[in-house]
C-alpha positions as CSV (number, residue, x, y, z in Angstrom):
1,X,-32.9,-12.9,16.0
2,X,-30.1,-14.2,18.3
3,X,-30.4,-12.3,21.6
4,X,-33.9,-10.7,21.0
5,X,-31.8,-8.6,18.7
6,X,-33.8,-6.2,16.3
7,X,-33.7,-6.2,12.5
8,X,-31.7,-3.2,11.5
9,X,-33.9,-1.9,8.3
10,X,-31.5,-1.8,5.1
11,X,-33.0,2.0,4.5
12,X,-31.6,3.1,8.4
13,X,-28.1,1.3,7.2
14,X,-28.1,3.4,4.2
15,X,-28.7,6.5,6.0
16,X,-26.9,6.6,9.0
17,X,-23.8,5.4,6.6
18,X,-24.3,8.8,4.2
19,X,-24.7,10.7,7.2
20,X,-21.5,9.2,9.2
21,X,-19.3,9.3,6.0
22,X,-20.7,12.7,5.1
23,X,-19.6,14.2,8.9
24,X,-16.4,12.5,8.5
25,X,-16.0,14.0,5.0
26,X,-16.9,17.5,6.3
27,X,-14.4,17.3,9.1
28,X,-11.5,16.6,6.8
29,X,-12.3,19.3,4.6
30,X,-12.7,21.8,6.9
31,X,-9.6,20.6,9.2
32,X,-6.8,20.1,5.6
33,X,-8.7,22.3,3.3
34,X,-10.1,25.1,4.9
35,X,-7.6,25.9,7.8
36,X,-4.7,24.2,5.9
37,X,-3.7,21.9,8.7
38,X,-1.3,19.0,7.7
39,X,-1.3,20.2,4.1
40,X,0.6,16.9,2.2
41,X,0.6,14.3,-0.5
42,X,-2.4,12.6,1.6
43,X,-4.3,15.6,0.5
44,X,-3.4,16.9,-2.6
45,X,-4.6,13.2,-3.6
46,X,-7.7,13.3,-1.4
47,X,-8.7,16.3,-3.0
48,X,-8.0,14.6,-6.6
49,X,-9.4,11.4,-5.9
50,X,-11.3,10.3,-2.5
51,X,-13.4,13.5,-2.3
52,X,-15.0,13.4,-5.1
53,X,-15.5,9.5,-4.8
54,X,-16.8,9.8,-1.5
55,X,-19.7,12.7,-2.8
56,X,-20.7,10.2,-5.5
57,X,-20.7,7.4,-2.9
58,X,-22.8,9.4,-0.5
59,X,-25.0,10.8,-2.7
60,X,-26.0,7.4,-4.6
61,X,-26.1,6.0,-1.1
62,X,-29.0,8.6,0.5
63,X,-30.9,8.4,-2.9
64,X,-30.6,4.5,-2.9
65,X,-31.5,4.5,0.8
66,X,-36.0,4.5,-0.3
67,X,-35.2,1.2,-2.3
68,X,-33.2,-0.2,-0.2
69,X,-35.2,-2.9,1.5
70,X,-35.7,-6.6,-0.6
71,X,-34.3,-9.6,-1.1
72,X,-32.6,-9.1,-4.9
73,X,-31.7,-12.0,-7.0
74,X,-30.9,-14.8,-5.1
75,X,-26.8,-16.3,-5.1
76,X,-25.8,-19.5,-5.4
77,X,-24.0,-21.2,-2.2
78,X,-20.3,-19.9,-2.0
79,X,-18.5,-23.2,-3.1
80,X,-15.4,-23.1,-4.1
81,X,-16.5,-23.5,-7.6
82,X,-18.1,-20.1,-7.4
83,X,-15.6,-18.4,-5.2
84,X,-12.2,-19.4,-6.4
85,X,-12.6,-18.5,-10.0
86,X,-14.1,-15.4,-9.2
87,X,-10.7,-14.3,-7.0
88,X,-8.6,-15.9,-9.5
89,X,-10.2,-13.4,-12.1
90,X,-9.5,-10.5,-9.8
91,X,-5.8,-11.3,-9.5
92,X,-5.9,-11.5,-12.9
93,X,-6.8,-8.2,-13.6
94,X,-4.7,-6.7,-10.8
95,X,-1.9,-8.4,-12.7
96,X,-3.1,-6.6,-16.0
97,X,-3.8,-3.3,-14.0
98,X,-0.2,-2.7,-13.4
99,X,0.8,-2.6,-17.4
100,X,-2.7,-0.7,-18.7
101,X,-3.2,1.6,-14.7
102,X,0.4,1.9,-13.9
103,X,2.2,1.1,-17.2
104,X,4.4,-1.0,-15.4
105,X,6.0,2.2,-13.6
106,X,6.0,2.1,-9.6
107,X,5.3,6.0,-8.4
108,X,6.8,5.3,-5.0
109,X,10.6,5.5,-3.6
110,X,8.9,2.8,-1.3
111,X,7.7,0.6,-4.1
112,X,11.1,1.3,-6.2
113,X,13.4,0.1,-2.7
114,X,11.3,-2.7,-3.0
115,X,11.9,-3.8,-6.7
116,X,15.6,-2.7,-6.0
117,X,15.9,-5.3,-3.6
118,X,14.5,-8.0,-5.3
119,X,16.6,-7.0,-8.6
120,X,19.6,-7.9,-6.5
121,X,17.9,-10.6,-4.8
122,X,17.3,-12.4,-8.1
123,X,21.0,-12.6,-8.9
124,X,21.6,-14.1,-4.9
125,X,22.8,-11.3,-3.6
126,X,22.3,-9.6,0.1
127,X,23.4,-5.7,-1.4
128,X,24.4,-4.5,-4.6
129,X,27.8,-3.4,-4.4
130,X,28.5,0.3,-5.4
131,X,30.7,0.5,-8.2
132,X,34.2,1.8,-7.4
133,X,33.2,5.0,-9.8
134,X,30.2,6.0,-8.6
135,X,30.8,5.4,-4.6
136,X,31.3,9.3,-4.4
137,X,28.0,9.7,-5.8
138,X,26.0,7.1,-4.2
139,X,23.7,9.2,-2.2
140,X,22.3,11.4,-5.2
141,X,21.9,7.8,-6.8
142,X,19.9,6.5,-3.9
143,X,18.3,9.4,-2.2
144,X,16.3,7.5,0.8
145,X,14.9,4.4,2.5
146,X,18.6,2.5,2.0
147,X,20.1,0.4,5.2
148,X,22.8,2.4,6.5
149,X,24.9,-1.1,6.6
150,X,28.0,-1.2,4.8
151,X,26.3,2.1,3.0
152,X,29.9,3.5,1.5
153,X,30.2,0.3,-0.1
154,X,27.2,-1.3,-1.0
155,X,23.6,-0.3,-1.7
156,X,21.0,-2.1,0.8
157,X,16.8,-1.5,0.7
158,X,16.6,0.0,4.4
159,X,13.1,-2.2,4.4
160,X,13.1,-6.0,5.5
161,X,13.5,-8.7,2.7
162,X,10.5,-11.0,2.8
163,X,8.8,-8.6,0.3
164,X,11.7,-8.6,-2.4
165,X,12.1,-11.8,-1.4
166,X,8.9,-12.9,-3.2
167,X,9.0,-10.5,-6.0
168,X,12.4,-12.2,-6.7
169,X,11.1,-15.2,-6.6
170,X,8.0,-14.3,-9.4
171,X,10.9,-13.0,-11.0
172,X,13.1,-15.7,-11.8
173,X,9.5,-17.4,-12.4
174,X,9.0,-14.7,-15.3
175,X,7.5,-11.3,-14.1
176,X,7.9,-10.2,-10.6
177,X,4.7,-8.1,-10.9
178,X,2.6,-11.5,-10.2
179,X,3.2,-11.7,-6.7
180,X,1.0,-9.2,-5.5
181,X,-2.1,-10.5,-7.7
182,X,-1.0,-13.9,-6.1
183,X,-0.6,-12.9,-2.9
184,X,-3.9,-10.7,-3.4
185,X,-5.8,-14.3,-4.3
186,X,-4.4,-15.8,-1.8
187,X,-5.5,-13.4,0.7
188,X,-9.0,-13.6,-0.5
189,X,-9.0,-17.3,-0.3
190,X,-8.1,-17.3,3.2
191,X,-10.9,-14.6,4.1
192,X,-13.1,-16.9,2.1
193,X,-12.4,-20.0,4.0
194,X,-12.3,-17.8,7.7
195,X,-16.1,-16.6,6.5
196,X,-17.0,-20.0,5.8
197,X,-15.9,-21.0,9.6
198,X,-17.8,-18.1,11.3
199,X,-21.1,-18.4,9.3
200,X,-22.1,-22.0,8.4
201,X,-25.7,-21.7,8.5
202,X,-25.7,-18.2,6.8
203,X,-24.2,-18.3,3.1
204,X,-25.2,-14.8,2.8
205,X,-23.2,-13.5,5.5
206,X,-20.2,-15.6,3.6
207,X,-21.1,-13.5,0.6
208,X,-21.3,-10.5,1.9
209,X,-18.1,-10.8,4.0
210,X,-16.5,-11.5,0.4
211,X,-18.1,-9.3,-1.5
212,X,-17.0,-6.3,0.6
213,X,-13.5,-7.4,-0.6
214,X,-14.0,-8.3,-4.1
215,X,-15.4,-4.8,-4.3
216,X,-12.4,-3.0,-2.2
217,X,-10.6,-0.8,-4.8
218,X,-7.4,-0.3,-2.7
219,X,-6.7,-4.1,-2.5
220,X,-7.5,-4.4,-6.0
221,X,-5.2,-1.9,-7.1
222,X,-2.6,-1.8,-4.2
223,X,-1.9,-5.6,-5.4
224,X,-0.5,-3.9,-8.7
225,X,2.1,-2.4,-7.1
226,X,5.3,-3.9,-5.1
227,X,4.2,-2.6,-2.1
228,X,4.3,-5.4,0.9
229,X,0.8,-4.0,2.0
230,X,-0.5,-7.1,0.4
231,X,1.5,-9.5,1.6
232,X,0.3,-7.9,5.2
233,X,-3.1,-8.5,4.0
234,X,-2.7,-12.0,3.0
235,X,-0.7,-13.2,5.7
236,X,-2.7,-11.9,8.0
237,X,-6.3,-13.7,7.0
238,X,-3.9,-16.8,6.1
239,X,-2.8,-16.6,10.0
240,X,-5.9,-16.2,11.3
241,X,-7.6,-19.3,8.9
242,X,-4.8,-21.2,10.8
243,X,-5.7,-20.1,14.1
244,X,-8.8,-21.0,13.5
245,X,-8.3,-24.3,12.3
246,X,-6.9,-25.1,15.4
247,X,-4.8,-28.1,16.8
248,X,-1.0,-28.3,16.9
249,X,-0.4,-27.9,13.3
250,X,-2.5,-25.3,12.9
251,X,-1.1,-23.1,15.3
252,X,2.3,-23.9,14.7
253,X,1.9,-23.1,11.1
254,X,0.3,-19.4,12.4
255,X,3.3,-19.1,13.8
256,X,5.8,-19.9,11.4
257,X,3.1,-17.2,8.9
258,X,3.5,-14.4,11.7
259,X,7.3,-14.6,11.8
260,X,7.3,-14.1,7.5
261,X,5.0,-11.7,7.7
262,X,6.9,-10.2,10.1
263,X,10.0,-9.5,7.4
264,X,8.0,-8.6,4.9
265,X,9.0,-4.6,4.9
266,X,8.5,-3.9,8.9
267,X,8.9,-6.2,12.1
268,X,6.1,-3.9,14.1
269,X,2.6,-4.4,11.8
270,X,1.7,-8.3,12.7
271,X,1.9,-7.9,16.4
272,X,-0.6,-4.5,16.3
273,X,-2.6,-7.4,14.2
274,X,-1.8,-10.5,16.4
275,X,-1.9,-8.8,20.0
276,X,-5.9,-8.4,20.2
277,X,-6.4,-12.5,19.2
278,X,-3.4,-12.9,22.2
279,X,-5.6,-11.2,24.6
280,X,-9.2,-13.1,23.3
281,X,-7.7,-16.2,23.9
282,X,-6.3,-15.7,27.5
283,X,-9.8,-14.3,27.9
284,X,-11.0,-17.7,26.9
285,X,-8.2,-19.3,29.1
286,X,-6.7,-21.0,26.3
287,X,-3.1,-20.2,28.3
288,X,-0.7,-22.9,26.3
289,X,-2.3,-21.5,23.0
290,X,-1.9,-17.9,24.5
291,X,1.8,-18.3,25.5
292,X,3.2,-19.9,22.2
293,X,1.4,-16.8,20.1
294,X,3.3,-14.5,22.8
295,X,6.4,-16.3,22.4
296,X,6.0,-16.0,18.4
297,X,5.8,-12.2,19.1
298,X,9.0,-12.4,20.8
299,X,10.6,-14.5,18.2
300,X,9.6,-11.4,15.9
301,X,11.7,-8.8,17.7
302,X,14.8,-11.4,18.0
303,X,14.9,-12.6,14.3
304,X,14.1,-9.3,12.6
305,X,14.9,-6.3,15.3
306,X,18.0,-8.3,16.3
307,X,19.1,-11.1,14.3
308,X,18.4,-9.3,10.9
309,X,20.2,-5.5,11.8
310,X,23.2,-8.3,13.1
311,X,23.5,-10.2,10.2
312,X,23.6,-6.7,7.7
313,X,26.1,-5.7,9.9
314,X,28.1,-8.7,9.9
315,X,28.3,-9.4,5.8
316,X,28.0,-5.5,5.1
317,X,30.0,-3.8,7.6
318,X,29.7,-0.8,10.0
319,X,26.4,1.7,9.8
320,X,27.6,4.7,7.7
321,X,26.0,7.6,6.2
322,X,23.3,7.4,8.6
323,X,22.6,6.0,12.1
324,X,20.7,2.8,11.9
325,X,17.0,2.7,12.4
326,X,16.2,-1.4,12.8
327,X,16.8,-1.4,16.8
328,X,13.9,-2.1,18.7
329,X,13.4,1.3,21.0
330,X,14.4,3.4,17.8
331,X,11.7,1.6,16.1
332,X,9.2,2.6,19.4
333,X,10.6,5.8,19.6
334,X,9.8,6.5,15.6
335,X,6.3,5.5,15.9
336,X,5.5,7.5,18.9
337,X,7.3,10.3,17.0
338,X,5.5,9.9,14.2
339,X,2.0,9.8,16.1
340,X,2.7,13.4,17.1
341,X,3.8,14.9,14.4
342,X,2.5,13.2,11.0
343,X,-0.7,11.8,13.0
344,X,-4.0,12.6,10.2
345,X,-6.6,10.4,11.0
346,X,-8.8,12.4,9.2
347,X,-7.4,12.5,5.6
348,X,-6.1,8.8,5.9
349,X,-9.6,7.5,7.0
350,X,-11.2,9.3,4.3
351,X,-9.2,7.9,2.1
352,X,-9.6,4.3,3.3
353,X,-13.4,4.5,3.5
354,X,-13.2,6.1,0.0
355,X,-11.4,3.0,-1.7
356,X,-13.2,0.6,-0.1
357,X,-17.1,-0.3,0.1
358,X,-19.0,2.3,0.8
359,X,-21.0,-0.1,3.2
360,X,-17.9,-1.7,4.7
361,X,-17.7,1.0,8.1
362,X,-21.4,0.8,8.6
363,X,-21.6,-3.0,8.1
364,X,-18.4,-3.1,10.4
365,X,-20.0,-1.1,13.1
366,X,-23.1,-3.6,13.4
367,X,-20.8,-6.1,13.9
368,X,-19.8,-4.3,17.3
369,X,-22.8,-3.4,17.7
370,X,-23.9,-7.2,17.9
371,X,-21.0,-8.2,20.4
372,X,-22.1,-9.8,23.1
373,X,-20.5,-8.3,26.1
374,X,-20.8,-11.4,28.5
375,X,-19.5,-13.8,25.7
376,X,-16.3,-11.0,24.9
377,X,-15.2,-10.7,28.4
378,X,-15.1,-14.8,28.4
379,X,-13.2,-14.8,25.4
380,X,-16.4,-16.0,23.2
381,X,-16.4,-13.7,20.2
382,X,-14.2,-13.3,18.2
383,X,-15.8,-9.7,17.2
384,X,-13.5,-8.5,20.3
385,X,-10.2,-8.8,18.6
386,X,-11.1,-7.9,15.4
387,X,-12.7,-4.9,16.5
388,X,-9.8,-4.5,18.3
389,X,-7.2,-4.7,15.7
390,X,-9.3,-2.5,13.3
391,X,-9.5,0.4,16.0
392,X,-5.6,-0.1,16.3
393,X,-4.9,0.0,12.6
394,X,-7.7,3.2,12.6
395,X,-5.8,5.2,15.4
396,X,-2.2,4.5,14.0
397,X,-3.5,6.9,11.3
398,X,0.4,7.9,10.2
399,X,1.0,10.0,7.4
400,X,1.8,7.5,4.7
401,X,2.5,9.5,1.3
402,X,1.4,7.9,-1.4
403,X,-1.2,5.2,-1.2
404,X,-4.2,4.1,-2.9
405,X,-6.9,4.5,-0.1
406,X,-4.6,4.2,3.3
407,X,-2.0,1.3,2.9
408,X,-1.4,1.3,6.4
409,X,-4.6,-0.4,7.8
410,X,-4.1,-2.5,4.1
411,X,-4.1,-5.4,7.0
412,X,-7.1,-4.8,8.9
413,X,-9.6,-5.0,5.5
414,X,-9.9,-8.6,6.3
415,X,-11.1,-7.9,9.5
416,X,-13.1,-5.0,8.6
417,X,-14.9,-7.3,6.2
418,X,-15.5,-10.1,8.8
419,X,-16.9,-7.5,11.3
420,X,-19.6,-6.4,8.4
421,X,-20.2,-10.2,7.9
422,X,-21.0,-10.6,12.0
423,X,-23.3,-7.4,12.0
424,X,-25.2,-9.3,8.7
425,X,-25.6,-12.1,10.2
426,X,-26.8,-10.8,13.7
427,X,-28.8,-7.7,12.3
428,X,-30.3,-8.9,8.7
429,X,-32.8,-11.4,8.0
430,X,-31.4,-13.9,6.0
431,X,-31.2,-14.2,2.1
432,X,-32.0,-10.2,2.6
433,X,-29.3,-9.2,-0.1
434,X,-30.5,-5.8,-2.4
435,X,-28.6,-3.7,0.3
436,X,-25.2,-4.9,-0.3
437,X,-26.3,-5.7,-4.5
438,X,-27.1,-1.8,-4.3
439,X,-23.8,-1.2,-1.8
440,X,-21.8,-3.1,-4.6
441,X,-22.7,-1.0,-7.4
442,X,-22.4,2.5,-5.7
443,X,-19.0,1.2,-5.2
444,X,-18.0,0.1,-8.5
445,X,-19.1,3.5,-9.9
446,X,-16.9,5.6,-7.3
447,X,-14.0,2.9,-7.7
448,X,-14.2,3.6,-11.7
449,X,-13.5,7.1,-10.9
450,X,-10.0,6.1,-8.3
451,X,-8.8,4.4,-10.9
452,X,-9.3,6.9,-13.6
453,X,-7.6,9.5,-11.8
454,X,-4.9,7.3,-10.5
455,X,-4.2,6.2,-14.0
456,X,-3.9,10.4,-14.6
457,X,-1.5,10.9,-11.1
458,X,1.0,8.2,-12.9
459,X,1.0,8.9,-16.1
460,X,3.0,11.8,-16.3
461,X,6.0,10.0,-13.9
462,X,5.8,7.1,-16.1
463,X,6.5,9.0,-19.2
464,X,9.0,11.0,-17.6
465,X,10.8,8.0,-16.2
466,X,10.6,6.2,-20.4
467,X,12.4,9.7,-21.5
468,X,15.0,9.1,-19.0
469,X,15.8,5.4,-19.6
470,X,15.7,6.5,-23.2
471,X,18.2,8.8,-22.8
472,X,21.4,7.6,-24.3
473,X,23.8,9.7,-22.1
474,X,25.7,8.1,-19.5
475,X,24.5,10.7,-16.8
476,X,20.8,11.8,-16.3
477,X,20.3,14.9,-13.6
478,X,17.2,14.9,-11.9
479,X,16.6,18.8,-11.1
480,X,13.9,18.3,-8.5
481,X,12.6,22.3,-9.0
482,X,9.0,22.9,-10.3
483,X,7.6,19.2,-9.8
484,X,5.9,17.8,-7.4
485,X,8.1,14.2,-6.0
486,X,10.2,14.1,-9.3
487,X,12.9,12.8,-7.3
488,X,11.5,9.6,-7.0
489,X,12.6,9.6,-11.2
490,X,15.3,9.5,-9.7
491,X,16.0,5.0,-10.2
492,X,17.5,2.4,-12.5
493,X,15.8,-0.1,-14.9
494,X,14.1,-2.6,-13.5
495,X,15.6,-1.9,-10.4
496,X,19.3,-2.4,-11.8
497,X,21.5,1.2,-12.0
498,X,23.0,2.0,-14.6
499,X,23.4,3.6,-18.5
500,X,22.1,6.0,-17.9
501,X,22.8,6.7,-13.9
502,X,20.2,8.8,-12.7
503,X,21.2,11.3,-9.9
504,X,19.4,13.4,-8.1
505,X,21.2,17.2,-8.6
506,X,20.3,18.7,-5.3
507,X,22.5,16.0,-3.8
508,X,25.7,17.2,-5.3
509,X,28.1,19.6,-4.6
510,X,29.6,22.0,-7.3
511,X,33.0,19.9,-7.6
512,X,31.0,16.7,-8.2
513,X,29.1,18.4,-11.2
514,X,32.5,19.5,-13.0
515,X,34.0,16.1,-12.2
516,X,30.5,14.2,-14.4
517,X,30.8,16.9,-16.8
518,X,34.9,16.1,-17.6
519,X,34.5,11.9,-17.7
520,X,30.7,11.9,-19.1
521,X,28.5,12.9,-21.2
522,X,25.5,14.1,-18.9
523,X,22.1,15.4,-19.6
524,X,19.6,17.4,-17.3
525,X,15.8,16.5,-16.5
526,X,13.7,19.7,-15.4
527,X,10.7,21.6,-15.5
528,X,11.2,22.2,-19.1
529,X,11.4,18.0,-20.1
530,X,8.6,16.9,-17.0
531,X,6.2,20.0,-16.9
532,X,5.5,19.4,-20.8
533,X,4.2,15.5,-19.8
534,X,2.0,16.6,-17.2
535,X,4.0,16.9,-13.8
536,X,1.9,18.6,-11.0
537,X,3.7,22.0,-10.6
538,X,5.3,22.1,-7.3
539,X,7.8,25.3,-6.2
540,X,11.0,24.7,-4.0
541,X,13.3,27.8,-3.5
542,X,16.8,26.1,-3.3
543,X,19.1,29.2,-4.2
544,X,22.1,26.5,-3.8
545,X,20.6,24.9,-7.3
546,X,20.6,28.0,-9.2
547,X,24.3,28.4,-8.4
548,X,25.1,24.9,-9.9
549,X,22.8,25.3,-12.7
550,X,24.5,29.0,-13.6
551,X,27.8,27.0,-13.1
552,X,26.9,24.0,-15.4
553,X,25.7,26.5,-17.8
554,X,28.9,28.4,-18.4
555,X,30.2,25.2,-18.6
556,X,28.6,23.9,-21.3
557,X,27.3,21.4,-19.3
558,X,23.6,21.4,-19.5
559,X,22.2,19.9,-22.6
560,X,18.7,18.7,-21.9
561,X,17.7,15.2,-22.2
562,X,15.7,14.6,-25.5
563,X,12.9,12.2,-26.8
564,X,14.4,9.0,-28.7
565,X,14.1,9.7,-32.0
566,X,11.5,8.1,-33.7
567,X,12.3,4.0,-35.0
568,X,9.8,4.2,-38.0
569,X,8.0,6.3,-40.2
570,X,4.3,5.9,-38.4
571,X,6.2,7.1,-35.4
572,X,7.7,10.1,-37.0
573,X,4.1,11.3,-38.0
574,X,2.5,10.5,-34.7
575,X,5.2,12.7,-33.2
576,X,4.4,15.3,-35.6
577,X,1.0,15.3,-34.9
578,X,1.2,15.3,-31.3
579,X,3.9,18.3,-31.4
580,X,0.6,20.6,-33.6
């Protein structure tokens, strides 16, 4: 070995990763579940989903751990005959996961801004401008995450553009729901070609750098969604290919990445990535190379922290409603905020060790392990800034809300990966592969079981949201009571408002009620329509909705919304049979 480095024995790697992941596991449970601490959507879902994914994984792991050791069946070289069809076929079925997992229904207010934005963005437009009718009720229509710009007149995602931008872009193209398994493929490609510079003379560390993200459940299905966390991904290993290319072109084109990826929903995640590769190459006293990667970080805050919020304010007007949140201290000030009160590393790291491969952290740590101190310090390994970055992305363990796995180190898997490629290489023998065969299979099995139960969380909300766009009234009200997040139903079609306007009821006052009950015809959505199809039961004690719903109820003003009535005779007697 390199170094007079030691073989780490596949058997030892199996264990100590059970027994790491099993203390972490324990911890969580004990600090969210048994003392209640930070009780949230974070958990309710790690109790649904990563918990019992994690026991599988453990337990197949420690029992696997005996037959461990071996070489397995051997791979072909990673050519790009082998690789690229092999990622295209991934972003292929992430494209087909998003009808048959999510039944093309986004669970998210996050996801929904998103496809909101591009919606408008596809017709060239900046904002959808509120219609003179409905300006009064423009904050029951969109509850959160809109830009406070011009917000009396027009409706603005609160998030950066890049992300719509794209989805818009697969949209005029014919589905916007390809960029993220495009965007997925591309990331993989890049991690591909960055594996193929660090190892040369060690295809198997290529393989398994890529098959710890082939096998990595939350990129798979987060590239389903509209989230950006994609794009972060892929930018990010597409950056650092370019970096690594080298030469003027090379880094100018990193640059000109970093400042896009920058846009993509928020200004702040590619510097935490960037920073540590800043620091390893003024280490290395690469200062030209060092400064222009500085100055691109710069150019970050100006364009999107300055340039951007000035621009909104400039074709959309004034900041109303609420105070604006794009400045660069508010931005600071948030995420310090946010890192004392919704800090949870230890549901959120659960969560990302559950939807990714179970050998992924342990494979990671050799690769820090293996670091060459000396060679670090001189800016010589380029385990130091990955390392780095992942710690960063660890530690900024924010609450995050919904997520499949934790979507805020989405950008750091890359890295993650690479790291468990460098402790491979510098810790296996070579061609040594039935670990990470075993490690891939253990995954599968738990990732069969995310998906299963994700495909249960949604199906419910996407149900719900078909009875609402079915609905033929021209007013839909959303009461929020009994369900757990049913006021993210609260949306359009296809990210367009309209027949019929959804509205979120805790958002209006009693005059607003009568006034939709005199000019429309209006229909309510509640426990009794969204318990029925599955809705986790949530409780909220707002006395201020029983008065409006005792009010609309003298009124004659609360006629539920009902299932379309069946088109055909086979759907007549499925509905039949479904009501016995």
């Amino acid at each position: 070995m390199p170094g007079g480095m030691p073989f780490v024995s596949a058997r030892r790697l199996f264990l100590a990763g059970a027994i790491g992941l099993a203390l972490w596991l324990g911890a969580t449970f004990l600090w969210h579940v048994t003392w209640r601490q930070g009780v949230s959507l974070a958990v309710i879902l790690f109790l649904d989903q990563d918990f019992p994914a994690l026991m599988i994984g453990l337990f197949l792991l420690a029992l696997a751990a005996p037959f461990a050791e071996g070489m397995g069946f051997r791979l072909p070289q990673p050519r790009a005959r082998i690789i690229v069809p092999i990622i295209v076929l991934l972003g292929l079925a992430a494209w087909a996961g998003h009808y048959a997992l999510f039944q093309d229904y986004s669970v998210s207010r996050d996801e929904e801004v998103a496809r909101f934005a591009a919606a408008y963005m596809r017709e060239g437009l900046f904002a959808r401008p509120i219609p003179i009718e409905w300006e009064p009720y423009r904050r029951a229509i969109m509850p959160e995450f809109f830009s406070p710009f011009g917000a009396a007149d027009y409706w603005t995602a609160a998030y950066l553009p890049v992300n719509s931008a794209i989805q818009a872009l697969f949209w005029q193209m014919g589905d916007p729901n390809l960029a993220g398994p495009v965007l997925l493929v591309l990331g993989l490609f890049s991690l591909w070609r960055v594996a193929l510079h660090l190892f040369p003379d060690r295809p198997d560390a290529v393989w398994v750098t890529m098959l710890l993200g082939l096998s990595s459940a939350q990129l798979w299905v987060t590239a389903m969604t509209p989230y950006a966390m994609t794009g972060h991904f892929a930018l990010n290993m597409v950056w650092l290919a370019l970096v690594l290319r080298g030469g003027i072109a090379g880094h100018l084109s990193a640059g000109v990445v970093a400042l896009i990826a920058a846009g993509l929903h928020q200004w702040h995640f590619p510097p935490i990535f960037i920073a540590p590769f800043i620091l390893w190459m003024l280490l290395a006293r690469r200062w030209t190379v060092a400064a222009f990667h500085a100055l691109t970080l710069v150019a970050i805050v100006i364009v999107w922290a300055k340039i951007w919020p000035g621009f909104l304010l400039h074709a959309l007007g004034a900041p109303t409603d609420v105070r604006p949140s794009a400045g660069v201290a508010d931005k600071v000030g948030s995420l310090f905020q946010r890192l004392g009160d919704r800090w949870q590393p230890l549901v959120n790291l659960s969560r990302y060790a559950a939807w990714n491969n179970i050998l992924m952290v342990p494979l990671a740590g050799l690769g820090v392990l293996a670091m060459r101190w000396r060679d670090a310090i001189r800016g010589r390994e380029i385990a130091l800034p990955l390392a780095l970055g992942c710690i960063a992305g660890c530690v900024l363990a924010l609450a995050q809300g919904y997520g499949w796995g934790f979507r805020y180190a989405h950008g750091f898997i890359g890295p993650f990966c690479l790291l468990g490629g460098l402790g491979w290489a510098r810790f296996r023998p070579q061609g040594a592969m039935r670990p990470i065969f075993i490690g891939f299979v253990v995954t599968l099995l738990a990732a069969g079981f995310l998906v299963w139960r994700t495909h249960v969380f949604v199906e419910p909300y996407a149900a719900s949201h078909r009875m609402i766009d079915a609905s033929r009234a021209d007013v839909v009200l959303v009461d929020p009571r009994g369900g757990l997040y049913v006021t993210d139903l609260v949306r359009g079609r296809n990210g367009v408002p309209g027949k019929p306007m959804v509205m979120n009821l805790g958002m209006l006052t009693l005059d607003q009620v009568d006034e939709l009950c005199k000019t429309y015809v209006v229909e309510l959505f509640d426990r009794a329509e969204f318990r029925p199809l599955g809705v986790p039961l949530a409780r909220w004690n707002l006395g201020r909705m029983d008065t409006l719903r005792a009010h609309m109820k003298l009124a004659g003003c609360d006629r539920p919304v009902q299932p379309p009535l069946p088109e055909t005779i086979d759907d007549a007697m499925n509905a039949a049979d479904n009501a016995m």
